[in-house]
TITORZA-630367 format. One record per residue (C-alpha): residue number from 1; x, y, z; residue in one letter. Coordinates in steps of 0.25 Angstrom, whole numbers. Example, Ala and Ser with C-alpha at 12.3 -4.5 7.8 and 13.67 -1.06 7.14 Angstrom:
pt nuro = 1, east = 49, north = -18, up = 31, torse = a .
pt nuro = 2, east = 55, north = -4, up = 29, torse = s .
//
This chain:
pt nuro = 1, east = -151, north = -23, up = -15, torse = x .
pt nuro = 2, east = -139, north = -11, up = -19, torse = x .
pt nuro = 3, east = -126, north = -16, up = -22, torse = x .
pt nuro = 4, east = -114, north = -10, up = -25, torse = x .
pt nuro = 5, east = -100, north = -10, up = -25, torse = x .
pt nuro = 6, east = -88, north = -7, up = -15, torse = x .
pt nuro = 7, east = -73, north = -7, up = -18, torse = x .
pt nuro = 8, east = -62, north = -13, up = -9, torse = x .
pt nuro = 9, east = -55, north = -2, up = -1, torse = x .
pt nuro = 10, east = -43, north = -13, up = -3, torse = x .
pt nuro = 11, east = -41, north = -17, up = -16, torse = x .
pt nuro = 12, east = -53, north = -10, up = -24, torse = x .
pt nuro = 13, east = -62, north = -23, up = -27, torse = x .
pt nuro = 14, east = -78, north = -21, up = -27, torse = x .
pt nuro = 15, east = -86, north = -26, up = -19, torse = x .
pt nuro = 16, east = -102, north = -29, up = -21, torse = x .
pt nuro = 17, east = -110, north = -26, up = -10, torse = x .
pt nuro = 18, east = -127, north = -27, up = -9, torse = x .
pt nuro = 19, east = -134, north = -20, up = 3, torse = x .
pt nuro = 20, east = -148, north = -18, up = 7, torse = x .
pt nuro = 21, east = -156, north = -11, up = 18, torse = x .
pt nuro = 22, east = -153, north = -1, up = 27, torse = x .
pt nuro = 23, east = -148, north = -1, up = 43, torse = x .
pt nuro = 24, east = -137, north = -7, up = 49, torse = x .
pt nuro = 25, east = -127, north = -11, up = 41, torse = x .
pt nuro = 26, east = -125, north = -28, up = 39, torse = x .
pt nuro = 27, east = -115, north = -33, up = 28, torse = x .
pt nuro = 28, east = -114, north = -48, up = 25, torse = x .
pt nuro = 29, east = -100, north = -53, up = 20, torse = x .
pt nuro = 30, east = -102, north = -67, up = 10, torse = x .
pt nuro = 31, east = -98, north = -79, up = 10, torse = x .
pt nuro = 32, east = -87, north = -86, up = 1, torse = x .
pt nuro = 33, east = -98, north = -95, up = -6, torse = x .
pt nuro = 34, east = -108, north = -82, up = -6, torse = x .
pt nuro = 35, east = -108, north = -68, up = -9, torse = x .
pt nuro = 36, east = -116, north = -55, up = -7, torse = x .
pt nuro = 37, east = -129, north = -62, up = -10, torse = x .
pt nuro = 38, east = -126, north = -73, up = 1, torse = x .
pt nuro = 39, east = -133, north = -63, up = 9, torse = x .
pt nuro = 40, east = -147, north = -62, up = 3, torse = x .
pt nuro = 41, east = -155, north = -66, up = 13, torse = x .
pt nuro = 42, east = -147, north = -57, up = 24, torse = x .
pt nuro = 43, east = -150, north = -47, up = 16, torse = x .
pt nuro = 44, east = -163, north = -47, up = 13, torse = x .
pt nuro = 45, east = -164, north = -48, up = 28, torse = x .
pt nuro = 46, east = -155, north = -40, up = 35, torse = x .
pt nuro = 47, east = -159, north = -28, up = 24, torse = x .
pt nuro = 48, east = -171, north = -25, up = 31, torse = x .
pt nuro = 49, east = -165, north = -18, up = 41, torse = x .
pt nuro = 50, east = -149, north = -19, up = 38, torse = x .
pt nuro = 51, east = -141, north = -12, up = 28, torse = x .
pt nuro = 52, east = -136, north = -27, up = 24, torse = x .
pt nuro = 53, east = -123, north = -27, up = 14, torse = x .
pt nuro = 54, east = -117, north = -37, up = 9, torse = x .
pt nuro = 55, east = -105, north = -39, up = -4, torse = x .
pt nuro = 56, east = -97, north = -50, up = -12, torse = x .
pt nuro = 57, east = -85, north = -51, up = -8, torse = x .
pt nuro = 58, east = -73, north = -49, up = -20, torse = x .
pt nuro = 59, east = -72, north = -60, up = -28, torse = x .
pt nuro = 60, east = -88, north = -60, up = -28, torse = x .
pt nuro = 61, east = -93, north = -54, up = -40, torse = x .
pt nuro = 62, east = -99, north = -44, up = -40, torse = x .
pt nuro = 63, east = -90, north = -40, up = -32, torse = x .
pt nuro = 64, east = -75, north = -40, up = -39, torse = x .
pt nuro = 65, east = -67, north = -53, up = -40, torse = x .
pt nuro = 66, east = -53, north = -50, up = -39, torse = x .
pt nuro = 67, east = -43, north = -59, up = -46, torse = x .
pt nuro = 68, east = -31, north = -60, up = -37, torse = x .
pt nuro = 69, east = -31, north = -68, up = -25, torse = x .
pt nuro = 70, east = -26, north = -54, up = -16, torse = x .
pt nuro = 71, east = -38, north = -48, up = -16, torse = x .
pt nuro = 72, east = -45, north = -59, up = -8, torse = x .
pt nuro = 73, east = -42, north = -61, up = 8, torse = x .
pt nuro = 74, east = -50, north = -60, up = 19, torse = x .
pt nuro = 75, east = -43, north = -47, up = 23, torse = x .
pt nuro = 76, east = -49, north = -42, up = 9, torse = x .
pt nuro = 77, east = -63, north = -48, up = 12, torse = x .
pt nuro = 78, east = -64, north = -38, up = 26, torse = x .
pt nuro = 79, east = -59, north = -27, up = 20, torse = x .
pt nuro = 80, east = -69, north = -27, up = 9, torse = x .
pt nuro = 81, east = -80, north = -28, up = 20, torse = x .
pt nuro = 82, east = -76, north = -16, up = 28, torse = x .
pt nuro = 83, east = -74, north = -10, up = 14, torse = x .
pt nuro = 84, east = -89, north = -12, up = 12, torse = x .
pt nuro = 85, east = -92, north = -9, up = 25, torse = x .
pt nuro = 86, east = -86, north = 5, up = 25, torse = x .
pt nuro = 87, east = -89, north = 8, up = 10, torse = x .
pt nuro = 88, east = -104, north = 4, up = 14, torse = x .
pt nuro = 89, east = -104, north = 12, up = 29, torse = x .
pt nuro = 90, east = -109, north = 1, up = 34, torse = x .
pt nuro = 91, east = -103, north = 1, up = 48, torse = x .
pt nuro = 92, east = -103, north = -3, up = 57, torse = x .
pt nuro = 93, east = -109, north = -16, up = 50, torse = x .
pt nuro = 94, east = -113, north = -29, up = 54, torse = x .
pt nuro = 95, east = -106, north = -39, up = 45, torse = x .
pt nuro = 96, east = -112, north = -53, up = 42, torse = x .
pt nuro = 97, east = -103, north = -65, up = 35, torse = x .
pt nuro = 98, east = -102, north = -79, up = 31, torse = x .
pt nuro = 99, east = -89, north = -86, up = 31, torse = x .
pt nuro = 100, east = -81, north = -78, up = 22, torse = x .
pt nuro = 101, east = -89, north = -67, up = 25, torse = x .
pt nuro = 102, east = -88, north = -69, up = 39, torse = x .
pt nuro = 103, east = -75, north = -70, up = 40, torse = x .
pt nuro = 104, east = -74, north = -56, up = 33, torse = x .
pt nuro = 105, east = -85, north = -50, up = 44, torse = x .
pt nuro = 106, east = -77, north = -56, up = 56, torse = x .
pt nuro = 107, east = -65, north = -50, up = 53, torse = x .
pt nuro = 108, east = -71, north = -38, up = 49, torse = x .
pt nuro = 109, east = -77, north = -37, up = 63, torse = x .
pt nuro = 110, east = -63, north = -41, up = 68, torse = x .
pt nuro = 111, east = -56, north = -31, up = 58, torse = x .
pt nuro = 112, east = -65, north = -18, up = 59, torse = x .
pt nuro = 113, east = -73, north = -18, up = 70, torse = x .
pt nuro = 114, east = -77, north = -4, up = 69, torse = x .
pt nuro = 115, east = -87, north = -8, up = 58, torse = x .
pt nuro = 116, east = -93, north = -21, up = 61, torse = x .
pt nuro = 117, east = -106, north = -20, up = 70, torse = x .
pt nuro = 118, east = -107, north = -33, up = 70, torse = x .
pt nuro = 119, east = -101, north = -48, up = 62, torse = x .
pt nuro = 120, east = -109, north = -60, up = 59, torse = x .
pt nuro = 121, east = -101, north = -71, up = 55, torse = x .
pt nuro = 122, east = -105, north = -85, up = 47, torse = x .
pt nuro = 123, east = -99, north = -96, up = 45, torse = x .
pt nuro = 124, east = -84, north = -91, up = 48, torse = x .
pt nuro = 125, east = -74, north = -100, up = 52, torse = x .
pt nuro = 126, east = -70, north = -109, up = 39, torse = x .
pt nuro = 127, east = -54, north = -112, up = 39, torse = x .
pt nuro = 128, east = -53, north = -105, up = 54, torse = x .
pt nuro = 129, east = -47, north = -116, up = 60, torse = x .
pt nuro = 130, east = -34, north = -117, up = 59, torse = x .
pt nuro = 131, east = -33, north = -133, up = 59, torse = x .
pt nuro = 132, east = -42, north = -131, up = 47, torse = x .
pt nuro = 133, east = -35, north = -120, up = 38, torse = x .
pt nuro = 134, east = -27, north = -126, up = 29, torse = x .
pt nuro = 135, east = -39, north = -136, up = 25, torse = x .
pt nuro = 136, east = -46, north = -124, up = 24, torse = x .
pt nuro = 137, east = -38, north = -116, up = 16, torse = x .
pt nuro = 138, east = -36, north = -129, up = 8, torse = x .
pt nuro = 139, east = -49, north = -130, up = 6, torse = x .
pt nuro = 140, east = -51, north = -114, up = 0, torse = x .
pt nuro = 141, east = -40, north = -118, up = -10, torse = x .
pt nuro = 142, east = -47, north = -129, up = -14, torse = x .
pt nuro = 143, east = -59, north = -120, up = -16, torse = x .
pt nuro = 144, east = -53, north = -108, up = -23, torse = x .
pt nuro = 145, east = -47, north = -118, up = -33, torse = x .
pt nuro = 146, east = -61, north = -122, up = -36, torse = x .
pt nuro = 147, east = -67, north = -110, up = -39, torse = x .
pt nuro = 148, east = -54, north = -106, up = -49, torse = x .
pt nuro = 149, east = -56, north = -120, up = -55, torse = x .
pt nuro = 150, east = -70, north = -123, up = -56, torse = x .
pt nuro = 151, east = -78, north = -111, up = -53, torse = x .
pt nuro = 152, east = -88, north = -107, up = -44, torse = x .
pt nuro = 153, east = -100, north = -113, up = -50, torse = x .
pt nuro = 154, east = -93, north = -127, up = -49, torse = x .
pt nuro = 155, east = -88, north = -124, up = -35, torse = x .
pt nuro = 156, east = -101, north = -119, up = -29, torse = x .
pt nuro = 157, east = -107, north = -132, up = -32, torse = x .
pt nuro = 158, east = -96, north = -140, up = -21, torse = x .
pt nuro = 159, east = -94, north = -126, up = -12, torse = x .
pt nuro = 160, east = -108, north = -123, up = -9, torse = x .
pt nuro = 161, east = -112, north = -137, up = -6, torse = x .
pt nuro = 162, east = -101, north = -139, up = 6, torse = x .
pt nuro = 163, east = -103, north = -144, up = 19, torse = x .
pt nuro = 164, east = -107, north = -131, up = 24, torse = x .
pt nuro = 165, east = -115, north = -127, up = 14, torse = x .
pt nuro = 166, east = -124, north = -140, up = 10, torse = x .
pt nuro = 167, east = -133, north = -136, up = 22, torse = x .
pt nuro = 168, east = -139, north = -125, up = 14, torse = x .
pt nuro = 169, east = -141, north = -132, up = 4, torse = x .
pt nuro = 170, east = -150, north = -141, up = 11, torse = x .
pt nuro = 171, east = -156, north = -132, up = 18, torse = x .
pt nuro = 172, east = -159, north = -121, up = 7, torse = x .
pt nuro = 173, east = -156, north = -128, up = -8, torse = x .
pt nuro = 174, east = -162, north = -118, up = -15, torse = x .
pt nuro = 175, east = -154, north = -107, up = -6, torse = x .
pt nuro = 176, east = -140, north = -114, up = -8, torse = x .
pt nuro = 177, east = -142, north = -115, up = -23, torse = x .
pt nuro = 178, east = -142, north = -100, up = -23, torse = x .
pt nuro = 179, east = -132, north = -101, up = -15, torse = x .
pt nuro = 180, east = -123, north = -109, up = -23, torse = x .
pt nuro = 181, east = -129, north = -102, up = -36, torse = x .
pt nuro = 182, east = -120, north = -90, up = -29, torse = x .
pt nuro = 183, east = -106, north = -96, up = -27, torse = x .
pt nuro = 184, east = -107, north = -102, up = -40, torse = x .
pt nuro = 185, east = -106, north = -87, up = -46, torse = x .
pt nuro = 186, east = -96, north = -83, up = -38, torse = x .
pt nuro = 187, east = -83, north = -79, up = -44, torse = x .
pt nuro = 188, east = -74, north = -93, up = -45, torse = x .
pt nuro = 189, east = -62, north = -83, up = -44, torse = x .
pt nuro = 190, east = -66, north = -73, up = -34, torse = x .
pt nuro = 191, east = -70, north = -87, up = -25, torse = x .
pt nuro = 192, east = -57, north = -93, up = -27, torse = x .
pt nuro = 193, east = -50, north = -81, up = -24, torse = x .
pt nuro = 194, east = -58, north = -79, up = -11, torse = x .
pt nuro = 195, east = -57, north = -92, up = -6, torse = x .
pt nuro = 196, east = -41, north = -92, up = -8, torse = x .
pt nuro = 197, east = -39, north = -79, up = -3, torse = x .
pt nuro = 198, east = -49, north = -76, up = 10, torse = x .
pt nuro = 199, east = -53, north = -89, up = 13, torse = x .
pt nuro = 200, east = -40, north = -97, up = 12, torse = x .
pt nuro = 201, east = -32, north = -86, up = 17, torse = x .
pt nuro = 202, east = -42, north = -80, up = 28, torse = x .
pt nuro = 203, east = -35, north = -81, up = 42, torse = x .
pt nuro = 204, east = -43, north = -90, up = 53, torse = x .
pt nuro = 205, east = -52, north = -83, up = 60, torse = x .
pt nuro = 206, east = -44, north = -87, up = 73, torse = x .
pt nuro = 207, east = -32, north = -81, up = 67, torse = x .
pt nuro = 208, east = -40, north = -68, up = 74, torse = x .
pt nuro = 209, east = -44, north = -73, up = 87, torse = x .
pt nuro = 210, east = -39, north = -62, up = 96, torse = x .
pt nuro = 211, east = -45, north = -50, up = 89, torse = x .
pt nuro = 212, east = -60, north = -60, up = 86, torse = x .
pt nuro = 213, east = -58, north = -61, up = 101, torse = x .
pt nuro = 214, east = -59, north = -47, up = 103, torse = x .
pt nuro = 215, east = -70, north = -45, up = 92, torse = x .
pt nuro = 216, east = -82, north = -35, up = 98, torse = x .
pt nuro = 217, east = -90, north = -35, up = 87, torse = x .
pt nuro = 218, east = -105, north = -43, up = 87, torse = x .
pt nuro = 219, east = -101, north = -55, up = 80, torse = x .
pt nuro = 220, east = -111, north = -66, up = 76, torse = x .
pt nuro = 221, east = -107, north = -78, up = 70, torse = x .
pt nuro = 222, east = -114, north = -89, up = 64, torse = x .
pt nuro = 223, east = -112, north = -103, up = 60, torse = x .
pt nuro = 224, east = -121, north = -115, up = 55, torse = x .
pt nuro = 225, east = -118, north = -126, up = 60, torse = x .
pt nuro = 226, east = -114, north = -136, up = 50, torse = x .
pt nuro = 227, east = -103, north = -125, up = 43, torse = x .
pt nuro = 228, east = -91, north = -133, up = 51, torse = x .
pt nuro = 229, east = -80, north = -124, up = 45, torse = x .
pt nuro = 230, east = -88, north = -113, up = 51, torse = x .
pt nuro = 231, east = -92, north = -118, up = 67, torse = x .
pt nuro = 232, east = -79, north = -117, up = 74, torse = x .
pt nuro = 233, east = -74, north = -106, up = 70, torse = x .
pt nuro = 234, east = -87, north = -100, up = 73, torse = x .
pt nuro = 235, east = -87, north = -104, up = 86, torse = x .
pt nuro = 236, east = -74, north = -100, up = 88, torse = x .
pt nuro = 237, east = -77, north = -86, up = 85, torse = x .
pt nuro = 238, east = -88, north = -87, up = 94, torse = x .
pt nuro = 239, east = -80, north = -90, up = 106, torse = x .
pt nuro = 240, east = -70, north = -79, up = 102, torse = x .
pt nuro = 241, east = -76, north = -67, up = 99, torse = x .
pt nuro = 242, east = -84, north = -63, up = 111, torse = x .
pt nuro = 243, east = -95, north = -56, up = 102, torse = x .
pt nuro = 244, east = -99, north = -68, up = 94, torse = x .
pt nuro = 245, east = -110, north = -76, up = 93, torse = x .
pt nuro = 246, east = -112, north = -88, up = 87, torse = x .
pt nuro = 247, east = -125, north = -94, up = 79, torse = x .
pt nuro = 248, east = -125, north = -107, up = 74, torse = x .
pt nuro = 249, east = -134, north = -112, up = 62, torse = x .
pt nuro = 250, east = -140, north = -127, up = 65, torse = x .
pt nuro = 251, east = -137, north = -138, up = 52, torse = x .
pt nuro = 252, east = -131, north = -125, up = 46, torse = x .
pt nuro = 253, east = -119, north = -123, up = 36, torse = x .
pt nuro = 254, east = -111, north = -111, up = 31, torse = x .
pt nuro = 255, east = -120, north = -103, up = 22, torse = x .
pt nuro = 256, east = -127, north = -98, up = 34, torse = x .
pt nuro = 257, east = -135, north = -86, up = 29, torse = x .
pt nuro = 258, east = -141, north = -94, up = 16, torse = x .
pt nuro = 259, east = -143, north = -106, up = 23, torse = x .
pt nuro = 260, east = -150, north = -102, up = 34, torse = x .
pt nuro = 261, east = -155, north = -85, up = 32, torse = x .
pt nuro = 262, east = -166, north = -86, up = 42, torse = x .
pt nuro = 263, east = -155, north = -89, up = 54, torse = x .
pt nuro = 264, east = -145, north = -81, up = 49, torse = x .
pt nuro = 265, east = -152, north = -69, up = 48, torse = x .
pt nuro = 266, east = -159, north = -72, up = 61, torse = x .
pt nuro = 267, east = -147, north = -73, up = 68, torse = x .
pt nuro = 268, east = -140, north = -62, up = 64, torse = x .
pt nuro = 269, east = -152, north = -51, up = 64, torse = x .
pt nuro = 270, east = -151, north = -55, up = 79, torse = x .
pt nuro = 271, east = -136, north = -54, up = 80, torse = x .
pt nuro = 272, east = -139, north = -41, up = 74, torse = x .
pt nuro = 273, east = -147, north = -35, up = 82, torse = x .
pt nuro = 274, east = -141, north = -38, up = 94, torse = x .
pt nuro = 275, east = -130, north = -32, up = 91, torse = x .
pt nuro = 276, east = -138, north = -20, up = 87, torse = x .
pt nuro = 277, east = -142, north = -18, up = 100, torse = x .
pt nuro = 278, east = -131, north = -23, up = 107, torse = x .
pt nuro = 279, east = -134, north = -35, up = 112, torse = x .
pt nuro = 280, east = -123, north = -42, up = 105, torse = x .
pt nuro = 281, east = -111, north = -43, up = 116, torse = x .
pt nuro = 282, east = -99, north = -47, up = 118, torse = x .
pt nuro = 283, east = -99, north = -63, up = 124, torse = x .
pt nuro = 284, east = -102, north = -63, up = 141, torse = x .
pt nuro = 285, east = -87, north = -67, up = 145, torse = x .
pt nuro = 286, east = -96, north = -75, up = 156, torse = x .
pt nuro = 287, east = -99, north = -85, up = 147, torse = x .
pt nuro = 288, east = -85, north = -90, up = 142, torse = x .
pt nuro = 289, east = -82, north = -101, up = 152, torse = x .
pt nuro = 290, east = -76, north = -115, up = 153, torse = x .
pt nuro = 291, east = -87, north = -119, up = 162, torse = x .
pt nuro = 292, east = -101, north = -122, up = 157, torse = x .
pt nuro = 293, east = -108, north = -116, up = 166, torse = x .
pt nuro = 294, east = -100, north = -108, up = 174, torse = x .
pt nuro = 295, east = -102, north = -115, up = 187, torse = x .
pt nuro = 296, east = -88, north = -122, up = 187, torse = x .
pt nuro = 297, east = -83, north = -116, up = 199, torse = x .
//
């Protein structure tokens, strides 16, 4: 694996990024609880015949951890992955994130088009719903104060055990304490700082509507079934963008490429390759209908 180093075109800060393999280019964008090793077992897989990237975030060592709340914002968080994209000549890339990260690769698809061959998105939807924002951003409050108070280590133990995430556990104990093994290193300051400045103050994703309506490029997105911040919203988007699909993971929670690798990657090396040939279109208008079966007269 060759890693190196990238710097913001915004505000200087350096970036980590790993990639392997050669082929067309796929970048995967981590999670808040992860970082670029969430995605071992994508790239492991997807090496073989992808150039598969993937990077920390700021505020994730080893990438640079800021000290000032300004230089974390969703805004911020697209910019840096066009920055790798360009800085990497990787496009036109197909991007692949979970919750945080994809929330960065829909709106980089929505943003710059020109560069995205295609945007696989998991577990998006988390404080979208406007009846539930201010709970939500309540909640990221609460969480920030934690880290800043009793460190990442301490918070990993309650934050990696929630409701969406006790169904990897059960399923893959020895995968989930890798995985809270990981948060627990992560920087408490740069996770504070994340979660008050992109995830408490990202927009809703519905706050874009009318340009996600208009969205033509392959979009994939995919939820487990049991990740309840996550299901609406995705099915939402599904319904709104007319090049979405949807895949939902059965007795499933938010941690989706860990929990369940063999699915994921299953699922999105099919995505893939229809889009690679083609066969990835826009929705058949004909099927949008109030009526069930079309024979209401």
């Amino acid at each position: 694996m060759k890693g190196s180093r990238i710097r913001s075109t915004v505000d200087g800060i350096s970036l980590y990024v790993e990639e392997t393999g050669s082929g067309p280019s796929l970048v995967f964008i981590h999670e808040f609880a992860g970082d670029h090793r969430s995605w071992e077992p994508q790239l492991r897989h997807f090496g073989r015949r992808f150039r598969s990237v993937t990077y920390s975030a700021r505020g994730y060592p080893p990438s640079d951890v800021p000290e000032d709340i300004a230089f974390y914002s969703q805004e911020l968080a697209i910019q840096d992955c066009v920055d790798v994209i360009s800085q990497l000549d990787l496009a036109p890339v197909h991007l692949v994130g979970l919750s945080m990260g994809g929330f960065c690769a829909l709106h980089v698809a929505r943003e710059r088009p020109e560069l995205v061959a295609s945007a696989t998105i998991g577990g998006v939807g988390y404080g979208a719903a406007y009846e539930t924002r201010e709970a939500f951003r309540r909640e990221c409050e609460t969480i920030a104060r934690a880290f800043e108070e009793e460190g990442s280590a301490e918070v990993a133990k309650r934050y990696a055990r929630g409701p969406s995430r006790v169904q990897f556990l059960n399923k893959d104990p020895r995968g989930h304490v890798e995985f809270e093994t990981m948060l627990a290193s992560h920087s408490s300051l740069g996770s504070a700082l994340t979660m008050r400045g992109f995830q408490k103050e990202r927009p809703s994703i519905f706050d874009f509507t009318d340009e996600l309506a208009q969205l033509a490029v392959p979009l994939l997105i995919m939820v487990g079934d049991e990740d309840d911040g996550a299901i609406d919203a995705s099915v939402a988007l599904k319904r709104l963008i007319p090049t979405a699909g949807l895949a939902i993971f059965p007795r499933s929670g938010h941690t989706l490429n860990l929990e369940e690798p063999t699915r994921f990657n299953s699922i999105l090396e099919s995505f893939l390759l229809d889009v690679s040939v083609g066969a990835w279109s826009e929705r058949d208008p004909r099927s949008r209908s109030n009526s069930t079966t079309g024979m209401d007269g």
